[in-house]
Each structure stands twice: as structure tokens, then as C-alpha cells.
C-alpha positions in Angstrom: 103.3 16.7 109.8 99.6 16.8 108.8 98.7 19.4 111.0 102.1 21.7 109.1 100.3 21.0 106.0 96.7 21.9 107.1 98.3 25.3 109.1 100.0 26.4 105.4 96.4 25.7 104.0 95.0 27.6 106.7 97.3 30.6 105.9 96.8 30.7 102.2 93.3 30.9 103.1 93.8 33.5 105.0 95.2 35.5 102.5 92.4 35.4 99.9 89.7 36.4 102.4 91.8 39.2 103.8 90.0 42.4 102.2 92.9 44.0 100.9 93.4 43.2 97.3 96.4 40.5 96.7 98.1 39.8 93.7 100.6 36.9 92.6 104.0 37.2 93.4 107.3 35.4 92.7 110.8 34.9 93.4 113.2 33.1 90.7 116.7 33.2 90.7 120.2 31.4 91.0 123.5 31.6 92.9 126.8 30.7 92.6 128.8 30.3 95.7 132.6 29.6 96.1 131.6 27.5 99.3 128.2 26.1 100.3 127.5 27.6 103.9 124.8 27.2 106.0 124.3 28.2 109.4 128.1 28.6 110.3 128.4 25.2 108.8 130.7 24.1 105.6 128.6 21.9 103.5 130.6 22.0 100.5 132.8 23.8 97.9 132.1 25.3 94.6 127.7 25.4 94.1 125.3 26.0 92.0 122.1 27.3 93.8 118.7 27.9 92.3 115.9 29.2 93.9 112.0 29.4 92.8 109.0 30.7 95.2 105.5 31.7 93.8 102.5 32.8 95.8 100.7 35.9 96.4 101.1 39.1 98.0 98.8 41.7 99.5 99.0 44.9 101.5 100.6 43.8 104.4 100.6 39.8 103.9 102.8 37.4 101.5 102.6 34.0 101.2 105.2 32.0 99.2 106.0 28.3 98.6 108.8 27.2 96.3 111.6 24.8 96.4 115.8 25.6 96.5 118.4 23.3 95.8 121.9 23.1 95.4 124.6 21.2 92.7 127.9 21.2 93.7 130.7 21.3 91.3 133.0 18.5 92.4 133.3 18.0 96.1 129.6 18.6 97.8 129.7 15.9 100.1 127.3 13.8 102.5 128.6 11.4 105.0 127.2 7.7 104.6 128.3 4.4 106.5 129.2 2.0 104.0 127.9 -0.8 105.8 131.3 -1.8 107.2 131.9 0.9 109.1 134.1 3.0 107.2 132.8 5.9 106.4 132.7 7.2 102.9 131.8 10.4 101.0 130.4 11.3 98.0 128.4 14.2 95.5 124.7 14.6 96.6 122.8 17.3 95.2 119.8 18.7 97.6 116.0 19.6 97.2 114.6 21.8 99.6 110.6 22.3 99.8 109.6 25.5 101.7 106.8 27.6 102.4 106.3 30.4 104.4 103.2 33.2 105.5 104.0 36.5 106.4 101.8 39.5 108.1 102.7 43.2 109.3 106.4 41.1 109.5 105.9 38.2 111.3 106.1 35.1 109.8 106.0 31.7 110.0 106.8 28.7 107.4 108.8 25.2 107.3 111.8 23.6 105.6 112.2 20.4 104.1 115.8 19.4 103.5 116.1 16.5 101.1 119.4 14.8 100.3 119.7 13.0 97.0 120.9 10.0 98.1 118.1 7.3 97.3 116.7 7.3 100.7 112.6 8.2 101.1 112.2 11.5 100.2 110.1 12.1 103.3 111.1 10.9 107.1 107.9 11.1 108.9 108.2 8.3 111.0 108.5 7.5 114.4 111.4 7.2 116.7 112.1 3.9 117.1 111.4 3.4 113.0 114.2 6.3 112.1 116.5 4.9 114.5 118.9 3.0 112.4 117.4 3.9 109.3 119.1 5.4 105.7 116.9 8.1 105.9 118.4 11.5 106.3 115.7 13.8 105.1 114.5 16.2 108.1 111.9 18.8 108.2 111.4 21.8 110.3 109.1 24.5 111.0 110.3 28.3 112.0 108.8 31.7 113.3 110.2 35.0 113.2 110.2 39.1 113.3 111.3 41.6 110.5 111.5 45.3 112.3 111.8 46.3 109.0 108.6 45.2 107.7 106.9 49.1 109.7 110.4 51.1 109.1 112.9 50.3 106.3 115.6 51.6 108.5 115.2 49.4 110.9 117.4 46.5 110.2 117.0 44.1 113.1 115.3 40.6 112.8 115.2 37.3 114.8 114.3 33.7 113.7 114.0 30.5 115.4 113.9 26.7 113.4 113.0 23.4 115.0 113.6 20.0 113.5 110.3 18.5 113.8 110.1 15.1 111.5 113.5 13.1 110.1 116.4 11.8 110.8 117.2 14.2 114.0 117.6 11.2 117.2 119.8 11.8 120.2 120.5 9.2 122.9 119.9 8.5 126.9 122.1 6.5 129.0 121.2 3.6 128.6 121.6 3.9 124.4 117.5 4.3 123.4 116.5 7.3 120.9 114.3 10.5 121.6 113.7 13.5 119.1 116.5 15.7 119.7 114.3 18.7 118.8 117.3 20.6 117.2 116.8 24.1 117.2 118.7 27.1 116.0 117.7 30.8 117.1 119.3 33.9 115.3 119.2 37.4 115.5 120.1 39.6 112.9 120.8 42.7 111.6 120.8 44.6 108.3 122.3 48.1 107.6 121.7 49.3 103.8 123.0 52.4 101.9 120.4 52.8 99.1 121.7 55.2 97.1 124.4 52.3 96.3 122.3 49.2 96.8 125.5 48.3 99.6 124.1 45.7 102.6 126.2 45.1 105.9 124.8 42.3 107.8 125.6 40.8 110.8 124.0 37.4 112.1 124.5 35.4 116.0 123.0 32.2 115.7 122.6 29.7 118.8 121.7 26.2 119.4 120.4 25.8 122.7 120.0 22.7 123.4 122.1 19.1 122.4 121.8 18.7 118.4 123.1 16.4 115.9 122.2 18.5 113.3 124.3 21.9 114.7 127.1 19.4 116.1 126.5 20.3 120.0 126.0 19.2 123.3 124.6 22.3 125.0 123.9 25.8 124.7 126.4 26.8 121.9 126.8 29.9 119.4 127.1 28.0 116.3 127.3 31.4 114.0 128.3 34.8 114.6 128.5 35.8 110.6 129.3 39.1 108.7 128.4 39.4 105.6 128.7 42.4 102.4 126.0 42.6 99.4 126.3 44.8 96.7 122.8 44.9 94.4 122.7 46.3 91.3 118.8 46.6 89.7 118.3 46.5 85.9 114.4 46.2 84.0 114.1 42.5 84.6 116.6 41.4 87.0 118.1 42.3 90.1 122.3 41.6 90.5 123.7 40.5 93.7 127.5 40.2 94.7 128.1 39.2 98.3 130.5 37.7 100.7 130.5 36.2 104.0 132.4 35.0 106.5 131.6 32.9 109.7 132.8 31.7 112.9 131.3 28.4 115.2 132.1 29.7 118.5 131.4 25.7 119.8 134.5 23.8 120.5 136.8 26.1 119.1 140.7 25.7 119.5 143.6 26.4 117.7 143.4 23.1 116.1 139.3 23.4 114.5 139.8 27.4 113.5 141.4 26.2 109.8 141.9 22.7 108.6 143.7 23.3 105.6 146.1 20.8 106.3 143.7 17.8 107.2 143.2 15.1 104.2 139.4 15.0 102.8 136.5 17.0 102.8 134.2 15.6 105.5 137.0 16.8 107.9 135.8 20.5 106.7 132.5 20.1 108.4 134.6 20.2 111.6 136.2 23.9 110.2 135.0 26.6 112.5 135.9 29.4 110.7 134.3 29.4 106.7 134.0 32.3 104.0 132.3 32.5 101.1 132.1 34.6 97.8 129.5 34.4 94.9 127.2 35.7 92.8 123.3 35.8 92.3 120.7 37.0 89.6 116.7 37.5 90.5 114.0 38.2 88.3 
């Protein structure tokens, strides 16, 4: 995880000595979503999510490090064992740490995903010290292309995330641990009428390899999203109302499309098909 930190340093480095002149930069804001989605996954109901990045920008380079986090209303939940093997569920807010570097749009950055549960805020340890641990905090590390950085009407984008510290184990035959290495690839695309600030996007995301973060066993598309943003830009703030919708192609019957009728929330991480609705202000 060192070497993450010393790469970021290496970047923001980069970005004073380019010879284009930078400035600093930011990105504040909130959201309010009906449903907490992430990644085709349901991770909750009702949230409040704020966002704040600073950094510096220059002709064609941007770095940015900040931290997101997310308050559910009344039923964000985290599965934890109790100890006697009942599981249980309760609220948990989240801290994320990220940081990212971008240049003639490709870019590169990591994700830190904290849960607020009293574990160690960091899980940077080994194998065999994670396995069995409380720990759930996990930290990855992502590259990816914007299209769009060269030509604003060209909407197409990939990204790929690897889990590369934290609580992320899978297991052999004979029951010992190894780093799963979860990963989740997307490619995206984003088609935007400016004279109305109106965004269409459209998002397959795959796992490719057994994850107990994304749920799978093998190659599965965990995402295929759709999603509608309406912006609205003032003097000092930027309005967003959106909507989504996703399907998790993995497993999916009859039975997992809706679970309206199932008792408790954790059985909603099982849902394959989610939507969501809210509202977001940027400044």
C-alpha cells in the first residue's frame, strides 16, 4: 500500500513540474438517493451522500483527492456475525478516501471503502492475519479511458478496479485463504443534449474472476445500468436530477429479479434488479 501512496505522490509531482500553468480545483457537493446503489448492488435505502475533492488542474492534467461518504436514513445496513452465528444487521455509515490523476483522459487513482463499524480503519495486513478478522475495510486501485477528454461528443469510457488491501479472501479446497483480487471492469457510455443539460447513460460492468465483494464465482455481468440526468447550472451551483435502474445478470431467476416479499433488508443485497431516484447540488 506504500508504494499506492508514493505513486499519488509521484503524480501530484508530476503535475506541478508540468509546464502548463495549473490552478486549484475542487469538487463539493451532496446527494440524496432513494436507494444506495453501487455497482448493480443494493446497499441500502433512503441516503444522504456528500462528496468533497480538492486538487489542482492544468491544461490537460487534474489531480484530485477528497473523501465521499454516505448516512442512511433508517435501514443502511452491514452484515456482521454476532459471535453465535446468527447473523444480524444494523445502520453503518461509510467513509470513502479517494484520489485520482488524470492526463489527455486517462487516469488512474484508488478507493478506500471504510465501514463505520469500530473495526481498524485500515486493513493492510496479510492473508492469514485478515482471515478471521472484524475487519471489513478494503482498498483498491483503478485505471481507465475518457474518449471524451479529445471530443465532447464522444461519450464512451472504460474503467477497471482491483481490491488490493482488506478484507477481500477467497478459499482452496482444502479451506486456506488467498487474495481474491476482486475486480470489476465497465464500459460506459454517455450521450448529452446540451442545449438542455439531458444525460443518457448506459453502463455493462463485469466481474471476471470469483469475488466476494461482487457475489460471484466466475466470469459474471454484475451491471448492465441505464441511467437519465437532468443538470440545471445557476452562478454558484450546478443542479442534478437523475435516475437509474440496474440489472445483475449473475444468478438471475425468477425468484432473485424482486424480493419484495422476502422479510429484512440484508435479503435485498440478493435483489438483482434495483432503481434509484435522487437529487444532487455541486458547487
Amino acid at each position: 500500500m506504500k508504494k499506492v501512496l508514493v505513486l499519488c505522490a509521484a503524480m501530484m509531482a508530476a503535475v506541478f513540474s508540468a509546464k502548463a500553468e495549473v490552478s486549484f480545483g475542487y469538487d463539493a457537493g451532496f446527494e440524496v438517493v432513494t436507494s444506495y446503489l453501487w455497482r448493480g448492488q443494493y446497499n441500502g435505502g433512503l441516503s444522504f451522500q456528500p462528496d468533497l475533492e480538492f486538487g489542482f488542474d492544468g491544461e490537460h492534467t487534474s489531480f484530485r483527492i477528497g473523501a465521499w461518504g454516505n448516512i442512511g436514513a433508517s435501514d443502511w445496513t452491514f452484515r456482521k456475525d454476532a459471535g453465535d452465528g446468527n447473523e444480524f444487521t444494523r445502520f453503518m455509515p461509510e467513509l470513502d478516501i479517494v484520489g485520482r490523476f488524470s492526463a489527455c483522459g486517462l487516469s488512474v487513482g484508488f478507493n478506500h471503502y471504510y465501514y463505520c463499524d469500530g473495526s481498524n480503519f485500515f486493513s493492510w495486513k496479510s492473508v492469514a492475519e485478515l482471515d478471521g478478522s472484524d475487519n471489513t475495510s478494503t482498498t483498491e486501485v483503478w485505471a481507465g479511458y475518457n474518449f471524451g477528454h479529445w471530443n465532447e461528443k464522444a461519450g464512451l469510457y472504460f474503467n477497471w478496479y482491483t481490491t488490493v488491501a482488506g478484507q477481500d479472501l477467497v478459499y482452496d479446497a482444502a479451506n486456506n485463504p488467498k487474495r481474491a483480487w476482486s475486480s470489476y471492469f465497465e464500459v460506459g457510455y454517455d450521450y448529452t443534449i446540451e442545449k438542455i443539460g439531458l444525460t443518457l447513460g448506459a453502463v455493462v460492468g463485469m466481474s471476471p474472476w470469483e469475488s466476494p465483494i461482487y457475489g460471484n464465482e466466475k466470469f459474471a455481468v454484475t451491471n448492465v445500468s441505464v441511467k437519465l440526468n437532468q443538470e440545471w447550472e445557476f452562478e454558484h451551483a450546478t443542479l442534478d436530477l437523475f435516475c437509474q435502474a440496474s440489472l445483475n445478470t449473475d444468478g438471475l431467476n425468477k425468484y432473485n429479479v424482486v424480493l419484495w416479499k422476502e422479510a429484512g433488508y440484508d435479503k435485498l443485497y440478493n435483489q438483482k434488479l434495483n432503481a434509484t431516484a435522487g437529487l444532487g447540488i455541486w458547487f
